[in-house]
C-alpha positions in Angstrom: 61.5 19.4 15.8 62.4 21.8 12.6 62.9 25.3 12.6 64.5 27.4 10.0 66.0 30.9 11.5 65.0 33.6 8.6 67.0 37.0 9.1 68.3 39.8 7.0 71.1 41.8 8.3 70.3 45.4 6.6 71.3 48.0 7.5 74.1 46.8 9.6 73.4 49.0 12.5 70.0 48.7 12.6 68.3 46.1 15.5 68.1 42.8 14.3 64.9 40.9 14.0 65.3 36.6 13.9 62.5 34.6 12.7 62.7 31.2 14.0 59.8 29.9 11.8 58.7 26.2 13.0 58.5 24.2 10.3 56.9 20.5 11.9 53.5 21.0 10.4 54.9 21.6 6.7 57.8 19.4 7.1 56.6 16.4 4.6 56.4 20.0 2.1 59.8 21.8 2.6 62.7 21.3 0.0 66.1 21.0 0.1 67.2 24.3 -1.2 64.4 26.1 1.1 66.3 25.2 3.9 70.0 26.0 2.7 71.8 29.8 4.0 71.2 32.8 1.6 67.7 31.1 0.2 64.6 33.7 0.6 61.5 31.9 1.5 57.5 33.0 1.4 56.1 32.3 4.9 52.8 32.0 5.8 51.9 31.3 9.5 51.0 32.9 13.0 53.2 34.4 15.7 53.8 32.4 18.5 55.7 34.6 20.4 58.0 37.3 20.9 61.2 37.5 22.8 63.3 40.4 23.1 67.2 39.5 23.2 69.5 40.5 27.0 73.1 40.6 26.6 74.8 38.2 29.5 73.8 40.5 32.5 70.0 40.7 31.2 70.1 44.1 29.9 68.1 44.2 26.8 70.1 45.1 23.9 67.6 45.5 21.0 67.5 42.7 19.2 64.4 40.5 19.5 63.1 36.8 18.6 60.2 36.2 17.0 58.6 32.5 16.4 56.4 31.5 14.1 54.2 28.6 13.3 54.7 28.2 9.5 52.0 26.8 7.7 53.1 27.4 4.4 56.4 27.8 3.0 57.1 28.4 -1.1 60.6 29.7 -2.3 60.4 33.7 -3.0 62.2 32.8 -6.4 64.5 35.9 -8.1 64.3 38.5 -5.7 66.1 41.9 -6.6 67.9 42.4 -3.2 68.8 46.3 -3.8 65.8 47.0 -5.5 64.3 45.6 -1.9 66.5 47.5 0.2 65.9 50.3 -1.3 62.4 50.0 -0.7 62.3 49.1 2.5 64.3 51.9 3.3 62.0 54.7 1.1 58.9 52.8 3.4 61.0 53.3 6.7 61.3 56.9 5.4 57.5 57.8 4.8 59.2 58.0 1.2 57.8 55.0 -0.1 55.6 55.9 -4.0 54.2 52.3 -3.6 50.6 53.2 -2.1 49.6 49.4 -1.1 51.9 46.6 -0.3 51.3 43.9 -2.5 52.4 46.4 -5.7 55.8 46.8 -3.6 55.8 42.9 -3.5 55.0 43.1 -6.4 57.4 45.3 -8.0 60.4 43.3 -6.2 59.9 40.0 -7.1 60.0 41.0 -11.0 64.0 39.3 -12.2 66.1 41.8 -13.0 66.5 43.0 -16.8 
């Protein structure tokens, strides 16, 4: 059984989110370097569940688990990580100028000049 845990720690404080994205049905598909630490990935698939994290008495701390059926998987390619951030944050703000979401995408997966 595959499964590739995708997260992204930012901000620090903020409650983590861990997708543990199955891989089995795209496995005869998935490279190398899509599978190595630090590598953003493109996922296409369909929750499968979701599980929030208890600390060791089974108080629930925040953090949650969410799995995924992948059933397709491409490298993101040159991602401008503080450009995303940024964005992310301006969105969690009501800030956000971008008024539809694939012109944020976009807008962040142009390489850097």
């Amino acid at each position: 059984m595959g499964t590739l845990t995708l997260e992204h720690h930012q901000p620090m404080d903020a409650r983590k989110v861990h997708a543990l994205v199955d891989v089995n049905l795209v496995l005869s598909s998935l490279k190398a370097e899509q599978a190595r630490p630090g590598e953003w990935l493109n996922v296409i698939g369909y929750i499968t569940a979701i599980s929030p994290l208890a600390d060791a008495k089974g108080t629930p701390h925040g953090d949650t688990n969410v799995y995924i059926q992948a059933l397709v998987i491409w490298s993101a390619g040159p991602l401008d990580l503080p450009r995303y951030e940024k964005s992310v944050k301006a969105m969690e703000s009501g800030k956000s100028t971008c008024p539809r979401a694939t012109e944020l995408s976009d807008a962040l997966l142009q390489p850097r000049r």
